[in-house]
LUMRO-666869 format. One line per field, with one value per atom (N, C-alpha, C, O, CB): residue in three letters; atom name; z, y, x. Coordinates in steps of 0.001 Angstrom, whole numbers, plus 500000, padded with zeros to 6 digits. Glycine has a CB too. Layout:
<nodes>
residuo = [ALA,...]
atomo = [CA,...]
w = [Z,...]
v = [Y,...]
u = [X,...]
</nodes>
This chain:
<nodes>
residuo = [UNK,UNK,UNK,UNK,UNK,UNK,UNK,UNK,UNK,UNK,UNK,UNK,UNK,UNK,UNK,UNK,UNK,UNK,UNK,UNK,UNK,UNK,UNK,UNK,UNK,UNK,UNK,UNK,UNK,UNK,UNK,UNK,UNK,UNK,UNK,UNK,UNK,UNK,UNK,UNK,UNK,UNK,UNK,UNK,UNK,UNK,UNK,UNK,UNK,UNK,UNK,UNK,UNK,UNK,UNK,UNK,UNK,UNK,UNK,UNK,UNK,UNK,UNK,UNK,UNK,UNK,UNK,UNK,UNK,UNK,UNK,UNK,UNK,UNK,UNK,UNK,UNK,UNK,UNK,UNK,UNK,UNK,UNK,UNK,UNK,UNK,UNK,UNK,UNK,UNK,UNK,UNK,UNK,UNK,UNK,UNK,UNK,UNK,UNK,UNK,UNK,UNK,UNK,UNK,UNK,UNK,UNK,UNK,UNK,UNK,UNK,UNK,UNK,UNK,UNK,UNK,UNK,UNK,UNK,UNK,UNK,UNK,UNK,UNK,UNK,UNK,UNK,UNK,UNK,UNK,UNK,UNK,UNK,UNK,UNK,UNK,UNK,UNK,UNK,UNK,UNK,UNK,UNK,UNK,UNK,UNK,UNK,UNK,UNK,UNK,UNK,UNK,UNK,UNK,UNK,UNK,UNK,UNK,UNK,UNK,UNK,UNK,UNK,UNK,UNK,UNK,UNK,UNK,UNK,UNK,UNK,UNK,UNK,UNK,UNK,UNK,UNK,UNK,UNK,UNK,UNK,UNK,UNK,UNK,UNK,UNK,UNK,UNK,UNK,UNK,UNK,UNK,UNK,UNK,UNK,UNK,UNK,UNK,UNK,UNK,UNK,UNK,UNK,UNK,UNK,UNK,UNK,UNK,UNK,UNK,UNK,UNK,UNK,UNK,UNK,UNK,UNK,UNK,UNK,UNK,UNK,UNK,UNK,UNK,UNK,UNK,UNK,UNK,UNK,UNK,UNK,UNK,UNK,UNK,UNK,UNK,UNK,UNK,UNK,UNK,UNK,UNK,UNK,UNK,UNK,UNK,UNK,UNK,UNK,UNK,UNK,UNK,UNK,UNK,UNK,UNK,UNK,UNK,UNK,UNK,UNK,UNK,UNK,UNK,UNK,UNK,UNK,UNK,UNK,UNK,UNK,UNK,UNK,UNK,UNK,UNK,UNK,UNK,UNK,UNK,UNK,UNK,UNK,UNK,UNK,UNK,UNK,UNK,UNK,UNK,UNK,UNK,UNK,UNK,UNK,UNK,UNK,UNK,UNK,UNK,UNK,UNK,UNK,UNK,UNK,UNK,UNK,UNK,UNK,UNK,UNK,UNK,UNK,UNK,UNK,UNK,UNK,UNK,UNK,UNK,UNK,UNK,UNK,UNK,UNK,UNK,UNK,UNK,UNK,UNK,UNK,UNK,UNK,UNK,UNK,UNK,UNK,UNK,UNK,UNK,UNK,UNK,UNK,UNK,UNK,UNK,UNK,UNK,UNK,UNK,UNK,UNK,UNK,UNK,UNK,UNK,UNK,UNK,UNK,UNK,UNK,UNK,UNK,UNK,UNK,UNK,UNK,UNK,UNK,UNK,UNK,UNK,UNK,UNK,UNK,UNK,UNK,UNK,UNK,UNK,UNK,UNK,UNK,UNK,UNK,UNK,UNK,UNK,UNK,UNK,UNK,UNK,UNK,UNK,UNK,UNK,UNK,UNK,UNK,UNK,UNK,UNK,UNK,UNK,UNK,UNK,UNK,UNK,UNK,UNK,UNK,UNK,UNK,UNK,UNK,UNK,UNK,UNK,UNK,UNK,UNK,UNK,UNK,UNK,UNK,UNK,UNK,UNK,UNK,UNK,UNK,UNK,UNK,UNK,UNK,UNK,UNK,UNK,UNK,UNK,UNK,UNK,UNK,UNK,UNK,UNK,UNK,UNK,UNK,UNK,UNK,UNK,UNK,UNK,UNK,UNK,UNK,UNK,UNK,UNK,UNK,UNK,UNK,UNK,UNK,UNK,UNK,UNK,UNK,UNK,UNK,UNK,UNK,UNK,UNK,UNK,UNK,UNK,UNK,UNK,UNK,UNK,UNK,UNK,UNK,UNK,UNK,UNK,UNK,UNK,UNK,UNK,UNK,UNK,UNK,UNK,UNK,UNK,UNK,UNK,UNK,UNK,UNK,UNK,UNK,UNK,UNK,UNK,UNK,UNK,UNK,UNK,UNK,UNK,UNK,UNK,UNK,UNK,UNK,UNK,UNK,UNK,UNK,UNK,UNK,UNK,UNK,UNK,UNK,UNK,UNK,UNK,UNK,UNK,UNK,UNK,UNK,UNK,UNK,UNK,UNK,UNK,UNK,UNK,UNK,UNK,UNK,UNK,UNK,UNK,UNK,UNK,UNK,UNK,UNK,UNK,UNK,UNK,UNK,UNK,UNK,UNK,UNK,UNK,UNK,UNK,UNK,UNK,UNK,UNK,UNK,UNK,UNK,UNK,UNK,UNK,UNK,UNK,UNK,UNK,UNK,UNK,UNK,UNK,UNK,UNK,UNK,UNK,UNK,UNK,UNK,UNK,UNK,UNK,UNK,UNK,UNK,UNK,UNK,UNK,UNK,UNK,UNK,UNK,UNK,UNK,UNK,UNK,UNK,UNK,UNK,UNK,UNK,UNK,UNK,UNK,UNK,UNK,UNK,UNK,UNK,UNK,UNK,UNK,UNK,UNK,UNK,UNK,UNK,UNK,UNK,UNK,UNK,UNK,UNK,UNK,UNK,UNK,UNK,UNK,UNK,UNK,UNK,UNK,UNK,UNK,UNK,UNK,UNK,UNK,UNK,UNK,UNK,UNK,UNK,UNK,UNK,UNK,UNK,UNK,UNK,UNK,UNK,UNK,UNK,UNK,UNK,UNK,UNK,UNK,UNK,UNK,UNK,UNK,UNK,UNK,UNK,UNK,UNK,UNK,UNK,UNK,UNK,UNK,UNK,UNK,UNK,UNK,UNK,UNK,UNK,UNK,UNK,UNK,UNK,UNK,UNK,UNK,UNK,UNK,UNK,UNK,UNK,UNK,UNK,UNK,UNK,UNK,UNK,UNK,UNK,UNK,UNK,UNK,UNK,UNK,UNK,UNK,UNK,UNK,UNK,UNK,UNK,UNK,UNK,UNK,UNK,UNK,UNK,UNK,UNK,UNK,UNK,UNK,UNK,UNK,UNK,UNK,UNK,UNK,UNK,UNK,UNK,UNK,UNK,UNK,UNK,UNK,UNK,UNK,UNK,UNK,UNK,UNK,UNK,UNK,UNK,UNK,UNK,UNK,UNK,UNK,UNK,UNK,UNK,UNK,UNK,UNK,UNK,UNK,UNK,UNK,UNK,UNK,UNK,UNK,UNK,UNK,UNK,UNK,UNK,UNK,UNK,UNK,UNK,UNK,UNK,UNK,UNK,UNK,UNK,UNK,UNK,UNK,UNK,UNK,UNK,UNK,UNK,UNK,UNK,UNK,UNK,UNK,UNK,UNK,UNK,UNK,UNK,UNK,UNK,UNK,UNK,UNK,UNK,UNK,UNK,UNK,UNK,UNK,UNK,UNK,UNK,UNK,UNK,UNK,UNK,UNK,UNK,UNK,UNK,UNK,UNK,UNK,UNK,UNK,UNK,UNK,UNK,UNK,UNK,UNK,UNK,UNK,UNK,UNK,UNK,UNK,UNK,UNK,UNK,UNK,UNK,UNK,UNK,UNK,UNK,UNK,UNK,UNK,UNK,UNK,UNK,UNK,UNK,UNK,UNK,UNK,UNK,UNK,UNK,UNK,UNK,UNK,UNK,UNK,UNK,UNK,UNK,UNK,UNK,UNK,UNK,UNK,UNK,UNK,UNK,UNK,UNK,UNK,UNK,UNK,UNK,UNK,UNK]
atomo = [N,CA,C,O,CB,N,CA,C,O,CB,N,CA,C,O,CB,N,CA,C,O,CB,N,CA,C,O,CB,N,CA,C,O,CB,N,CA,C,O,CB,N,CA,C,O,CB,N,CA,C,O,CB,N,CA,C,O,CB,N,CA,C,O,CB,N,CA,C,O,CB,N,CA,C,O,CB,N,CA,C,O,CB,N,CA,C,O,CB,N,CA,C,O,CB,N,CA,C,O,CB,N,CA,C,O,CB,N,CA,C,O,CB,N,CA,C,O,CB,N,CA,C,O,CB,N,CA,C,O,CB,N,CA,C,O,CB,N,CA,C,O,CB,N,CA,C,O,CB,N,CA,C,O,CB,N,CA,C,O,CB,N,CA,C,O,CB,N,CA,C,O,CB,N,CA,C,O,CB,N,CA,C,O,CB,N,CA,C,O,CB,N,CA,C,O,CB,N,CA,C,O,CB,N,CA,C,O,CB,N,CA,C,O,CB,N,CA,C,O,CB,N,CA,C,O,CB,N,CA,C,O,CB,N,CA,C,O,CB,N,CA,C,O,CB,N,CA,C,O,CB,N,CA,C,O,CB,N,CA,C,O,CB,N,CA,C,O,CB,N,CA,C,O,CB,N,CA,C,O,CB,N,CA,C,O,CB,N,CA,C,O,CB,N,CA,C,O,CB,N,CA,C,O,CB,N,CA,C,O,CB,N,CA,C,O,CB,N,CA,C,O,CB,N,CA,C,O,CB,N,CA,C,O,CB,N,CA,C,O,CB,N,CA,C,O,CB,N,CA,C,O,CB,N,CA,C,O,CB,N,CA,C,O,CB,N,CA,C,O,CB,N,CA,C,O,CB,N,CA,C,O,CB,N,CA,C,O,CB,N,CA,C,O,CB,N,CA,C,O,CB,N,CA,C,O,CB,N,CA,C,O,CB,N,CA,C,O,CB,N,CA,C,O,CB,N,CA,C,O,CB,N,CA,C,O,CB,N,CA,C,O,CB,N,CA,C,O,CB,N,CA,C,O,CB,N,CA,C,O,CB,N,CA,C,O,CB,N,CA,C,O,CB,N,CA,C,O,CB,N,CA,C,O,CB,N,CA,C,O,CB,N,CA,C,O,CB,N,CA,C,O,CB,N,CA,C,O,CB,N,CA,C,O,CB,N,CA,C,O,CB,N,CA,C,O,CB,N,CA,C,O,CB,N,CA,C,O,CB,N,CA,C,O,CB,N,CA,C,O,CB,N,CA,C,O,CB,N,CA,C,O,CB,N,CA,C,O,CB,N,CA,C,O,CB,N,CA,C,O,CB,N,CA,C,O,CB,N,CA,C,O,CB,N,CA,C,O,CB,N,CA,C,O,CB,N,CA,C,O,CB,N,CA,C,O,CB,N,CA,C,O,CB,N,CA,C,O,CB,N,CA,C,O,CB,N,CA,C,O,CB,N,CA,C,O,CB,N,CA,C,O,CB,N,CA,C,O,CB,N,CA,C,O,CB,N,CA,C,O,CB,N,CA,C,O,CB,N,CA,C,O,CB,N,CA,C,O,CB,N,CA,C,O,CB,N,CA,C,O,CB,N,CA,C,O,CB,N,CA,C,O,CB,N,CA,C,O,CB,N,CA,C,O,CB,N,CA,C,O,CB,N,CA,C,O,CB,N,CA,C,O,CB,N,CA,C,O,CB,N,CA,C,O,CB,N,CA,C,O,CB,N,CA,C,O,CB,N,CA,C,O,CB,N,CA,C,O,CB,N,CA,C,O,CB,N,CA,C,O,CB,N,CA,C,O,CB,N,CA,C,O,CB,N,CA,C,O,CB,N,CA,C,O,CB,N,CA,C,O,CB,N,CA,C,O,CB,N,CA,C,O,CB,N,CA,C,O,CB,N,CA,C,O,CB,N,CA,C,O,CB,N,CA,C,O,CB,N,CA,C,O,CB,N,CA,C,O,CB,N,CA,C,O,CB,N,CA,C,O,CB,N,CA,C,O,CB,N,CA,C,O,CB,N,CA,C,O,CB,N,CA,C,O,CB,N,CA,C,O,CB,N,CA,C,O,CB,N,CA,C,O,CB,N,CA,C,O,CB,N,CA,C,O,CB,N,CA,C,O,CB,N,CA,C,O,CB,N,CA,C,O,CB,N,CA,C,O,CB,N,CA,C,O,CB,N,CA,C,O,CB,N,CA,C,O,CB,N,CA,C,O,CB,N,CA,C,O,CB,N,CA,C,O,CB,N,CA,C,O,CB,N,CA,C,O,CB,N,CA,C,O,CB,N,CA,C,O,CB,N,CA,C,O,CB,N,CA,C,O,CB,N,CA,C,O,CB,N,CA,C,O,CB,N,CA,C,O,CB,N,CA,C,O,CB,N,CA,C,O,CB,N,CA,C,O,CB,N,CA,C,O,CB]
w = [500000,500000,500000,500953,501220,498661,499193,500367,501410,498484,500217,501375,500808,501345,501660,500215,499664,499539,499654,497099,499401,499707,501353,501904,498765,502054,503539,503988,504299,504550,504084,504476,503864,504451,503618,502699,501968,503333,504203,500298,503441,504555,505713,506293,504729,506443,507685,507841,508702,507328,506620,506580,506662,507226,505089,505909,505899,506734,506769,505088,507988,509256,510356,511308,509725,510197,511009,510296,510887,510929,509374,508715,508906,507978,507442,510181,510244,511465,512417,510882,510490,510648,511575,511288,508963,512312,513294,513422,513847,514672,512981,513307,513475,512786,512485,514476,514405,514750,514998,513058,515032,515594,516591,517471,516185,517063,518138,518485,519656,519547,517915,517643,518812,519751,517736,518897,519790,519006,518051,521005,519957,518910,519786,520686,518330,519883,520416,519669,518590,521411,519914,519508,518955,517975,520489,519919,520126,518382,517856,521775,517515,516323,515279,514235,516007,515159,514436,514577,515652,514396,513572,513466,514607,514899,512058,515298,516216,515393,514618,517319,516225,515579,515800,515117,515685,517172,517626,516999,517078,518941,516347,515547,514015,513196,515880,513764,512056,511869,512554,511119,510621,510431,509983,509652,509446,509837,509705,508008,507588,510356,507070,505887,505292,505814,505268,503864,502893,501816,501105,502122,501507,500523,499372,498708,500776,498790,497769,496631,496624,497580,495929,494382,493648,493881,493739,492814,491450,490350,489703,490738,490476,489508,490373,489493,488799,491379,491875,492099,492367,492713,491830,492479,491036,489805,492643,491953,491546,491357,492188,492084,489493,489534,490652,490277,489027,491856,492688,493523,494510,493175,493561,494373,495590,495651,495057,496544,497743,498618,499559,498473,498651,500032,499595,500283,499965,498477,498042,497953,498676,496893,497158,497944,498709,498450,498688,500091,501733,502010,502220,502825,502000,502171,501542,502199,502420,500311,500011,500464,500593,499160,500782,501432,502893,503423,501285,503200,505136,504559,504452,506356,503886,503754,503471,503906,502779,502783,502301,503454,503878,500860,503993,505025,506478,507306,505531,506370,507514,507074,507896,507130,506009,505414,506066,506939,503135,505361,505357,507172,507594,504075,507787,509382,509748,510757,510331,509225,510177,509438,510359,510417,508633,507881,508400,508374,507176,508923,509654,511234,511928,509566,511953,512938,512938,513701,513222,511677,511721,511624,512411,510525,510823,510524,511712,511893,509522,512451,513891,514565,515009,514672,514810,515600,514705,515059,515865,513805,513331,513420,512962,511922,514149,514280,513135,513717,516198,511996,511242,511495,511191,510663,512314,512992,513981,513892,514491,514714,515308,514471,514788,516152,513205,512880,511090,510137,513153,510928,509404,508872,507934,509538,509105,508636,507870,507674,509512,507619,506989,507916,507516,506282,508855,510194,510796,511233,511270,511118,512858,513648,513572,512940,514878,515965,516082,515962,517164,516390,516972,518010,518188,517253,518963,520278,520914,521880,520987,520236,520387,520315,521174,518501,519134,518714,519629,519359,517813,521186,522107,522863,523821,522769,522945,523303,522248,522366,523698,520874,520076,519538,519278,519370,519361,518740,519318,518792,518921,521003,521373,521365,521357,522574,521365,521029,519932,519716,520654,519133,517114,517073,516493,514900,517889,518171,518400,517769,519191,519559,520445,519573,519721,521743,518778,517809,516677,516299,517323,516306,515370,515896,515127,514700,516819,517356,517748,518186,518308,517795,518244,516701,516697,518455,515374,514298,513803,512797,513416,514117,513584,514241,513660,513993,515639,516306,515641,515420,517538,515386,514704,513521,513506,514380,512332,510695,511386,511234,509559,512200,512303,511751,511133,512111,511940,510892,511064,511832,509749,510479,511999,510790,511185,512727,509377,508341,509080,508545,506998,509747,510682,511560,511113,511661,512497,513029,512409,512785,513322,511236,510151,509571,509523,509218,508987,508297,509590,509749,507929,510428,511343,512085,512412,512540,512131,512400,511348,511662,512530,510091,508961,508538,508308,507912,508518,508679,509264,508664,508530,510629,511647,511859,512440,512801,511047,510875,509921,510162,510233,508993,507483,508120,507988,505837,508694,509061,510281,510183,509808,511242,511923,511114,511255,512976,510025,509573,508671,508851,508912,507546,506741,507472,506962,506751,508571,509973,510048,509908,511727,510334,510466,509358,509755,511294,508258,507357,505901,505036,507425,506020,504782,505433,505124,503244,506364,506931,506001,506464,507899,504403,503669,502479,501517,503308,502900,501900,503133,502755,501937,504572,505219,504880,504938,506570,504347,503651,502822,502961,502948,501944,500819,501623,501268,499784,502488,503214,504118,504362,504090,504647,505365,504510,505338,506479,503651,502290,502004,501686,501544,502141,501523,502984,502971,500705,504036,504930,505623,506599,505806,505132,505570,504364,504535,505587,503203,502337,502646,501678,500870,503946,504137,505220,506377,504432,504819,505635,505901,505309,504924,506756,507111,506379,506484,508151,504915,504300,503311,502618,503514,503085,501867,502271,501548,501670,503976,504316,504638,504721,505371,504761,504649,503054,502804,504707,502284,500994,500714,500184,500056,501264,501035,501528,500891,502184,502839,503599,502842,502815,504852,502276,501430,500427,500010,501398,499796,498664,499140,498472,497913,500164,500226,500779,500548,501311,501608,501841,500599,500567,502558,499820,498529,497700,496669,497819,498194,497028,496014,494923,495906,495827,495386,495800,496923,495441,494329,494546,495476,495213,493363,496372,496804,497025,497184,497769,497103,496801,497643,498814,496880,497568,498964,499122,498351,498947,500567,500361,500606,500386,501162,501070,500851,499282,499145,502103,498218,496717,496558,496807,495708,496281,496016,496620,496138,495324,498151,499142,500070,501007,500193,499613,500043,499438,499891,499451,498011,498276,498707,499064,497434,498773,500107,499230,498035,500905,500610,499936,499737,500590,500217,498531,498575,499648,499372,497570,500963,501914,502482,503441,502715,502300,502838,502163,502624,503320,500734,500196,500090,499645,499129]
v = [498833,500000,501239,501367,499993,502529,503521,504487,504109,503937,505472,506376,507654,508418,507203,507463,508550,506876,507293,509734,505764,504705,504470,503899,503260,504831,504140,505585,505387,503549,506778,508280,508264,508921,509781,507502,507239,506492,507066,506275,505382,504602,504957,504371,503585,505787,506653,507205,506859,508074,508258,509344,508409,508731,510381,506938,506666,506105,506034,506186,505322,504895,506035,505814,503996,507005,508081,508823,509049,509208,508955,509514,508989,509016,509558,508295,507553,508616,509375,505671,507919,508924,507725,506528,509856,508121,507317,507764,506988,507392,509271,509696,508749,507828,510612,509274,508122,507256,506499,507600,506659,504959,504591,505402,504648,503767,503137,504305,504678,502376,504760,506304,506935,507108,506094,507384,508406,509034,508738,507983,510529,511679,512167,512842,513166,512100,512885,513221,512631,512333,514009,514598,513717,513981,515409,512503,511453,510949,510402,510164,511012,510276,510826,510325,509805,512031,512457,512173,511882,513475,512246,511739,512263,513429,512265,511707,512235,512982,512600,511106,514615,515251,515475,516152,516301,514504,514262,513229,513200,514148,512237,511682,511895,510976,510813,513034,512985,513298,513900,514547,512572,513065,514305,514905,512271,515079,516085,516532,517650,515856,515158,515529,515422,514877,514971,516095,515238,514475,515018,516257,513638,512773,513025,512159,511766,514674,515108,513945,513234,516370,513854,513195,513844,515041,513296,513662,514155,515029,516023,513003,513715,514316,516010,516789,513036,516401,517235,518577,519747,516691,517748,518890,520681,520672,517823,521780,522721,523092,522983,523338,523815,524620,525323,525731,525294,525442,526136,525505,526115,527154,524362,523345,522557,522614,524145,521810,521092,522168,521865,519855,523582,524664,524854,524587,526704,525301,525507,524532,524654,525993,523478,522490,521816,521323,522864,522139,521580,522570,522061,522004,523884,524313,524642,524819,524876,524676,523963,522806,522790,523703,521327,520572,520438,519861,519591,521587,522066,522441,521532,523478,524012,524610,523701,523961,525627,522441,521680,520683,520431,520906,520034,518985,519712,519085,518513,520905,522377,522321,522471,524352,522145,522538,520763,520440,522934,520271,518871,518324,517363,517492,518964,518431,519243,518891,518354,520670,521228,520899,520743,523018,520810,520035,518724,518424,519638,518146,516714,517230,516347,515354,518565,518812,519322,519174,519871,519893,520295,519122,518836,521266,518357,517348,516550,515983,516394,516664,516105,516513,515723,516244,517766,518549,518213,518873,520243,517618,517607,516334,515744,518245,515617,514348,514556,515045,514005,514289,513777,513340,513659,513210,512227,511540,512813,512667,509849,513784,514691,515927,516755,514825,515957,517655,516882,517269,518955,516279,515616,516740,516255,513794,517760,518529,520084,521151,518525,519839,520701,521485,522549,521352,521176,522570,522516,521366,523112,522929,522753,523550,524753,522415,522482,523456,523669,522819,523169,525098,525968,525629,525690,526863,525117,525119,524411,524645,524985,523618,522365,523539,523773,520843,524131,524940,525630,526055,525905,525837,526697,526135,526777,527775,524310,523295,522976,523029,522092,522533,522208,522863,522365,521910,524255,525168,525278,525294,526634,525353,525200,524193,524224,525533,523120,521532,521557,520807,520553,522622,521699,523234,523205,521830,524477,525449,525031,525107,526206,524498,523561,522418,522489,522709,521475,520799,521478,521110,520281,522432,523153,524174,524353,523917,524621,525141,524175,524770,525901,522986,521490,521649,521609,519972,521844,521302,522345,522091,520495,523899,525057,525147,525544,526475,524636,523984,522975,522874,523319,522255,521082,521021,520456,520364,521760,522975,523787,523283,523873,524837,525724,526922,527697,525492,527185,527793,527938,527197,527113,528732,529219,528661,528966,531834,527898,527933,527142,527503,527563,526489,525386,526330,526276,524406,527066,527861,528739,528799,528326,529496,529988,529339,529747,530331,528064,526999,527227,527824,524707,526616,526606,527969,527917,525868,528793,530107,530267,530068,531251,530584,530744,529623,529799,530896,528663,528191,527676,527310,527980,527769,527937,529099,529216,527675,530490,531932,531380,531439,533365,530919,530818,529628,529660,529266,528933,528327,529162,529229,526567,529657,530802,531785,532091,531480,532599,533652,533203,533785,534324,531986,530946,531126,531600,529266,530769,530477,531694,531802,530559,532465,533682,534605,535182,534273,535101,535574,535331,536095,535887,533572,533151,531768,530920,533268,531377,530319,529609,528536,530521,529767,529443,528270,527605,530748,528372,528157,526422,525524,530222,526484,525752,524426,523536,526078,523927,522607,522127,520965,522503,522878,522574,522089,521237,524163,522734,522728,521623,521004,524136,521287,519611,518756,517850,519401,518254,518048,517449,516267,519248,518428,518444,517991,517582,520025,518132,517481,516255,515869,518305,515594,514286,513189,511978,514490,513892,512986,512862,512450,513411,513171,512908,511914,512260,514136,510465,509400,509408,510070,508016,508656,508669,508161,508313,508192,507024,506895,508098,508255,505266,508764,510213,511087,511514,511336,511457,512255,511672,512532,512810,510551,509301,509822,510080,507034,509915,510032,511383,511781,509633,512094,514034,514268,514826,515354,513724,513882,513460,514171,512944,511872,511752,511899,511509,511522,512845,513411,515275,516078,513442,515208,516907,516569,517501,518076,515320,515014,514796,515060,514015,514299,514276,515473,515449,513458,516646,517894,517736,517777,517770,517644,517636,518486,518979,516784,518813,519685,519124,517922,519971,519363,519102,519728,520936,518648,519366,519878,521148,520829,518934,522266,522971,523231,523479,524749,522998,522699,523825,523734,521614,524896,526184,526597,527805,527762,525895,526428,527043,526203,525488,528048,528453,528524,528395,528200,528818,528964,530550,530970,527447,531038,532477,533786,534926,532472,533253,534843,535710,535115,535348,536687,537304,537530,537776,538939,537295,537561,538856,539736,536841,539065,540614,540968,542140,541074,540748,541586,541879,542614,541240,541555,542052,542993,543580,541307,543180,544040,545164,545946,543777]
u = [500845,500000,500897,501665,499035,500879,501329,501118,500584,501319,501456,501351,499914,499112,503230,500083,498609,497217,496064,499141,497271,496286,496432,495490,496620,497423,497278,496561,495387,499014,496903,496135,494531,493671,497097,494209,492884,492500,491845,492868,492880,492239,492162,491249,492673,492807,493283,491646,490836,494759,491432,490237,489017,487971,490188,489281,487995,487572,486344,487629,488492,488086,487789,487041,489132,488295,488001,486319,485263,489541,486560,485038,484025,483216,484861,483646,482347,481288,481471,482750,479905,479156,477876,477876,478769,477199,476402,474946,474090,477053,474612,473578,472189,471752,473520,471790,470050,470411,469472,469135,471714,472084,471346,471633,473559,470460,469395,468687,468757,470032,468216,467009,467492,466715,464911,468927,469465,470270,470988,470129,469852,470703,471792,471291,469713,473041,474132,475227,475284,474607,476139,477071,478335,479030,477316,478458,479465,478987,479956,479168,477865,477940,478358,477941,476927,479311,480010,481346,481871,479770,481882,483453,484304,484040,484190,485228,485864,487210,488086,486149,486709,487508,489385,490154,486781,489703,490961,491251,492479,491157,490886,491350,491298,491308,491048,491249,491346,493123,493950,490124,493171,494794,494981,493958,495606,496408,496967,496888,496589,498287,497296,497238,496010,495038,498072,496040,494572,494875,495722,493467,494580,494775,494340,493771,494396,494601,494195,494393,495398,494837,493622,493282,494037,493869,491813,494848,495516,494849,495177,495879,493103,492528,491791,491424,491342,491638,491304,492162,491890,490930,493464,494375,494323,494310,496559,494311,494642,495988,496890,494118,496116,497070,498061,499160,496570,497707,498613,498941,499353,498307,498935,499664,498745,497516,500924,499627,498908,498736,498003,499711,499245,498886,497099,496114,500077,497167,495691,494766,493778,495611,494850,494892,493686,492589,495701,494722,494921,493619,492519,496775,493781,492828,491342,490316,493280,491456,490245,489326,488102,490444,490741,489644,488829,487879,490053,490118,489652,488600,487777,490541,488101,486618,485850,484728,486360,485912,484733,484416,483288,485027,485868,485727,484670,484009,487544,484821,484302,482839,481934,485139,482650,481285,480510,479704,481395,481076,480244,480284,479640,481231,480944,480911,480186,479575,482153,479839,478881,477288,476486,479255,476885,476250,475168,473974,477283,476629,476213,475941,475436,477663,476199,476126,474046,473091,477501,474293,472614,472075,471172,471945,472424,471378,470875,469797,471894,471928,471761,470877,470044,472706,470816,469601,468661,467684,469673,468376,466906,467024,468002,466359,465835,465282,463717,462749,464982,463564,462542,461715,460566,462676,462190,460478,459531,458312,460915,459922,459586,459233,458379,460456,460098,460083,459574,460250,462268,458896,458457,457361,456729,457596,457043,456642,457456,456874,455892,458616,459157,459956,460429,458279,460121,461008,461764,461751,460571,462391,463368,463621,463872,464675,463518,463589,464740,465623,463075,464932,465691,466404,467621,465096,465205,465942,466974,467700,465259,466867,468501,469725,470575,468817,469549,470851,471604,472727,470583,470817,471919,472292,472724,471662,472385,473363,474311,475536,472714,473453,474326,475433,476528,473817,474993,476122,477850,478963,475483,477157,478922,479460,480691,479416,478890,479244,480079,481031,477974,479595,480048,481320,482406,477790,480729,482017,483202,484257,481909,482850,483943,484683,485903,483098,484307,484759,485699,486811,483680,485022,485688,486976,487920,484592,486962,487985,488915,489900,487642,489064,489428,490397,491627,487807,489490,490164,490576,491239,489515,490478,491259,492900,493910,490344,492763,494122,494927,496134,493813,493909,494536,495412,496506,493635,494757,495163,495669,496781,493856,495920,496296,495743,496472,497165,494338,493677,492236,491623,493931,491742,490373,489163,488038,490099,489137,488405,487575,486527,488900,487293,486654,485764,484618,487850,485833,485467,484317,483147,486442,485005,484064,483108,481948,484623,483594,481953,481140,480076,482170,481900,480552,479451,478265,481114,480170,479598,478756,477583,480560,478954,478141,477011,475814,479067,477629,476597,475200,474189,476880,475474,474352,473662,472583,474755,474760,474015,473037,471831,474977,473443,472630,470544,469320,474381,471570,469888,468806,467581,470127,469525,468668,468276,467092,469324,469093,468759,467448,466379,469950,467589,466648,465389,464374,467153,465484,464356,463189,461971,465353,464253,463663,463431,462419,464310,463710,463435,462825,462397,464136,463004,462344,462148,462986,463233,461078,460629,460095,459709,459854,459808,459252,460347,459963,458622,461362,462683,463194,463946,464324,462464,463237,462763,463611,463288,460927,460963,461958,462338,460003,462455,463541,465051,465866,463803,465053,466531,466451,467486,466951,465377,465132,464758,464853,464001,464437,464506,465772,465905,464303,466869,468066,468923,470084,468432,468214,469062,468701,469344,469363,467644,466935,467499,467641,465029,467756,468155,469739,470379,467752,470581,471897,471825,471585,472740,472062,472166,473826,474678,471496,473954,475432,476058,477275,475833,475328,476741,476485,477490,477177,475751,476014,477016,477916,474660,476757,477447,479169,480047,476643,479445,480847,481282,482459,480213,480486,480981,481440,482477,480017,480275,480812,482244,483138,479755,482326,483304,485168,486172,482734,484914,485541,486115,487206,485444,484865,485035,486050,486701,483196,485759,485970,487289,488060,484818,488028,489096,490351,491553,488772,489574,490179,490360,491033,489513,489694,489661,488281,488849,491234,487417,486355,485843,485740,485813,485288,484148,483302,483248,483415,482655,480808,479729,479909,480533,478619,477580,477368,477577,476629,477089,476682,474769,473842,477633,474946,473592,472657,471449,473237,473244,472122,472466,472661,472424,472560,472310,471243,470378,472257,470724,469926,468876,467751,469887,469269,468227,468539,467860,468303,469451,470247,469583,469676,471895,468710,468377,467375,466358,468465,467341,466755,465331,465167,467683,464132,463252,462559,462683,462649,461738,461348,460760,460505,460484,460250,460096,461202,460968,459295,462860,463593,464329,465308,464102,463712,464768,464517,465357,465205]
</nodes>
């Protein structure tokens, strides 16, 4: 096995995802973030013109994106919220939970891009919430259809340098009562 196939395998035993496991929801079913490794096992076919610095960080922003991602999806239990919504109220346990994680992995990189997904993105679903409550069926929708192996795969994929999907596409713009 080379050394870019043994770091492939590294990410993918660490990239495991648990959510909903025996219809309990906690924090512990996201990847443990003290064990992820240091490098990424960028793909060749992924890599950018400007080398592995660019890179590296590209796949931090995406690997950032898809963990906080899996942090919302968490707070939403489906069987409870199957009408298009979520509650809120989890979010002022959960948030320093997935803060706290992410500041875990901006230490880790050396580098605060971890920190940021997650800030923004939990802005982006309160703000969603509150200003266009109408946009949030689509966005549970888009986050009920992430089982743990989709989100195993995003993760993989964004470890590798891949593009991935982002999932507020076209759920950002503002609606005409706000403009």
């Amino acid at each position: 096995m080379n050394a870019h196939t043994g770091l492939l395998e590294q990410w993918r035993k660490v990239l495991v995802f648990n959510i909903g496991a025996d219809e309990v929801w906690s924090f512990d079913q996201l990847p443990d973030v003290q064990r992820l490794p240091l490098r990424f096992p960028i793909d060749p076919v992924h890599s950018s013109k400007y080398g592995y610095r660019e890179d590296y960080f590209f796949a931090l922003n995406s690997l950032g994106h898809v963990l906080t991602i899996a942090a919302i999806r968490l707070i939403r239990d489906p069987a409870k919220e199957n009408d298009g919504s979520i509650d809120l109220c989890p979010i002022g346990g959960w948030f320093p939970d997935t803060l706290k994680a992410a500041r875990t992995l901006d230490k880790h990189y050396l580098t605060d891009i971890f920190s940021e997904c997650c800030s923004s993105a939990f802005g982006i679903v309160v703000e969603m919430a509150l200003c266009a409550p109408g946009r949030l069926p689509v966005l549970c929708s888009r986050l009920d259809a992430l089982d743990n192996t989709a989100l195993h795969k995003l993760a993989m994929d964004a470890v590798q340098g891949a593009v991935i999907p982002w999932l507020f596409e076209d759920l950002l713009e503002l609606p005409a009562v706000a403009k």
